[in-house]
C-alpha positions in Angstrom: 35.6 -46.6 -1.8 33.1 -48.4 -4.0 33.1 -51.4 -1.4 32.3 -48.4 1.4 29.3 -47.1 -0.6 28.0 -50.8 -1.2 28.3 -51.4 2.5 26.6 -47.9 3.5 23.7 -48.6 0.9 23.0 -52.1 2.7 23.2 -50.2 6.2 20.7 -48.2 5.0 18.3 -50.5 3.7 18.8 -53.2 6.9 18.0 -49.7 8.9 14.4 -49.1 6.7 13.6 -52.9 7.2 14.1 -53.0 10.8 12.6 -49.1 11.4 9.1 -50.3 9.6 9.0 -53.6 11.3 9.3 -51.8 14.9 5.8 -49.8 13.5 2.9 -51.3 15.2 -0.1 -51.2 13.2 -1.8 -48.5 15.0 1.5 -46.2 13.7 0.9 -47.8 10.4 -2.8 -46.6 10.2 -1.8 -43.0 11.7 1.3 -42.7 8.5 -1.9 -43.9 6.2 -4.9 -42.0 7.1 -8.1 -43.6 5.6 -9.1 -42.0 1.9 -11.7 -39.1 2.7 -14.0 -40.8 0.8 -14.1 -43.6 3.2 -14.5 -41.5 6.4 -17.1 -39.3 4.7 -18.8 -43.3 4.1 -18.3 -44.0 7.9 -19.7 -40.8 8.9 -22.6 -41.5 6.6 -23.8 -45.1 8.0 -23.9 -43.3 11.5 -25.5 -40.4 10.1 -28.4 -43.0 8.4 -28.7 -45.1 12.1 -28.8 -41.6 13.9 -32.1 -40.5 11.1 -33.3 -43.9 11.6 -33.7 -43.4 15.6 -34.4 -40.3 15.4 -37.5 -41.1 12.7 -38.5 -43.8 15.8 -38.7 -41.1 18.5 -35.6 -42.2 19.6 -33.8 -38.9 20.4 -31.1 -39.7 22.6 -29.6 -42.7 20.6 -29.9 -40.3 17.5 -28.1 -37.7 19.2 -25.3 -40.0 20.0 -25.0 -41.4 17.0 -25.3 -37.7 15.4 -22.3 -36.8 17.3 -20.7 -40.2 16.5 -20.7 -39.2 12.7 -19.4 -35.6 13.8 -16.4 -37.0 15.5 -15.4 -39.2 12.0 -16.5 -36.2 10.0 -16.5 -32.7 11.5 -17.9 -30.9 7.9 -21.0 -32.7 7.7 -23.7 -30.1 7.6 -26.6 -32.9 7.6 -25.2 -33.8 10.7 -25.5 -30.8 11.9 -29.0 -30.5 10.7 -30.1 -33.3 12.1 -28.8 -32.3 15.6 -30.7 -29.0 15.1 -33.7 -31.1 14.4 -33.2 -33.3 17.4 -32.7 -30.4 19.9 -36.0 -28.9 18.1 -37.8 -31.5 19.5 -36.1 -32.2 22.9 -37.2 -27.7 23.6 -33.3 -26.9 23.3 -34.3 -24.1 20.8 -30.6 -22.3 21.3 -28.6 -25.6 20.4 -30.7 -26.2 17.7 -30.3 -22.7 15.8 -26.4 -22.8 16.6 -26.8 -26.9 14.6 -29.0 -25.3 11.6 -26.5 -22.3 11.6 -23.5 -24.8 11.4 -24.9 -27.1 9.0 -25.8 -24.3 6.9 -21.9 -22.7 6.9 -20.7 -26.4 6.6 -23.3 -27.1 3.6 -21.9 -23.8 1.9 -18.5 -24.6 1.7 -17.1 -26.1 -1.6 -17.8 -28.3 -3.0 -21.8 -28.5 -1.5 -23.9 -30.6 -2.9 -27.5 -28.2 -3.9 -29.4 -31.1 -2.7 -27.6 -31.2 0.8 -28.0 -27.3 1.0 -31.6 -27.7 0.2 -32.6 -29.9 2.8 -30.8 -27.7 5.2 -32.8 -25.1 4.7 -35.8 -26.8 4.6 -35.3 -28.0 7.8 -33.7 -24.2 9.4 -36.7 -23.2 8.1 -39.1 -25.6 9.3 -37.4 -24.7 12.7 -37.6 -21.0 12.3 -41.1 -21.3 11.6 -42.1 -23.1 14.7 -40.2 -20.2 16.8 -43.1 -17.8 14.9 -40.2 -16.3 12.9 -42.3 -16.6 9.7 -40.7 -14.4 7.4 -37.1 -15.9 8.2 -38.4 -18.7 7.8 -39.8 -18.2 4.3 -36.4 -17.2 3.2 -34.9 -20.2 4.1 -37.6 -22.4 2.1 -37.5 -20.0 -0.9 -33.7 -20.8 -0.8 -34.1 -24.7 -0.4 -36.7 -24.7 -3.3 -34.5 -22.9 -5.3 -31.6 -25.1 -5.4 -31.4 -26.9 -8.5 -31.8 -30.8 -8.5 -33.5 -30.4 -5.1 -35.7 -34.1 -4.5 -38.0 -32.4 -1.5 -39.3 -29.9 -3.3 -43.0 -30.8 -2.6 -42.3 -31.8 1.1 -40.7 -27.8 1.5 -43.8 -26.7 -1.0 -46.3 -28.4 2.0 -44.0 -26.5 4.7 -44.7 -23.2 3.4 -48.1 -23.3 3.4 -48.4 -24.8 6.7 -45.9 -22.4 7.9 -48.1 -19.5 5.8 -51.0 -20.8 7.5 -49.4 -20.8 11.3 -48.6 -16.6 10.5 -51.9 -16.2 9.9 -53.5 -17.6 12.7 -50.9 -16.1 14.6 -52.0 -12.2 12.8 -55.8 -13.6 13.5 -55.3 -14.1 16.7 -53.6 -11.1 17.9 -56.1 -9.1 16.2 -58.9 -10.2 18.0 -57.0 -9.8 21.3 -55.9 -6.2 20.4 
């Protein structure tokens, strides 16, 4: 009996050995997903190459790159936001309020960094003030100013007044047309 539960026990072990050599790497990888940390680190480095393009007028490699980081990270809302930004500038003004919508649901969820949320809606609202939306928009810069810790603060503080300034033209000019 004892020699029968020694011999089962080696079985066993010789079965383990030769199931994890028949895994090929790839399964390997797929039993041991990267830490989230890492893919959110991945996601990142595309995210700064698709802001770098984009800050060089260089929308269609940003977009790709955007949606590069998307595919390694689906939650990350200044992905989002910077597709909404892109499609801002390339006239797609419906896939870019669906993007600022997203990023801002994504930038929400727990844990969200204030800073993150903050320049989400400094950039929804930068978006929403171009469409003439003015008073939307000056909830969504009210919201990113108030987020604590917040390093844009001035650069949202210069978009409301231009954004004040565009609503009064706008007023101005109707009223002289009426």
């Amino acid at each position: 009996m004892r020699l029968s539960r020694c011999w089962l026990g080696v079985c066993l072990a010789v079965m383990c050995v030769l199931s994890a050599c028949s895994l090929t790497p790839f399964q390997l990888d797929a039993l041991t997903p990267a830490e989230p940390s890492a893919t959110r680190e991945r996601a990142m480095r595309r995210l700064s190459l698709a802001t770098a393009y984009y800050e060089q007028n260089q929308n269609t490699f940003a977009l790709q790159e955007a949606r590069l980081a998307l595919q390694i990270d689906p939650q990350l809302a200044q992905a989002y936001s910077l597709l909404g930004l892109i499609h801002q500038r390339n006239k797609a003004h419906q896939l870019a309020q669906q993007s600022f919508e997203q990023a801002l649901q994504l930038a929400l969820v727990a844990p969200f960094q204030s800073d993150d949320l903050a320049q989400v809606q400094h950039n929804y609202g930068w978006f929403l003030c171009e469409q003439n939306q003015f008073n939307l928009a000056q909830t969504q810069f009210e919201r990113a100013l108030s987020q604590p810790h917040y390093r844009y603060a001035e650069k949202t503080t210069n978009a409301v007044a231009l954004c004040q300034q565009r609503a009064l033209a706008q007023a101005s000019a109707r009223s002289h047309n009426d």
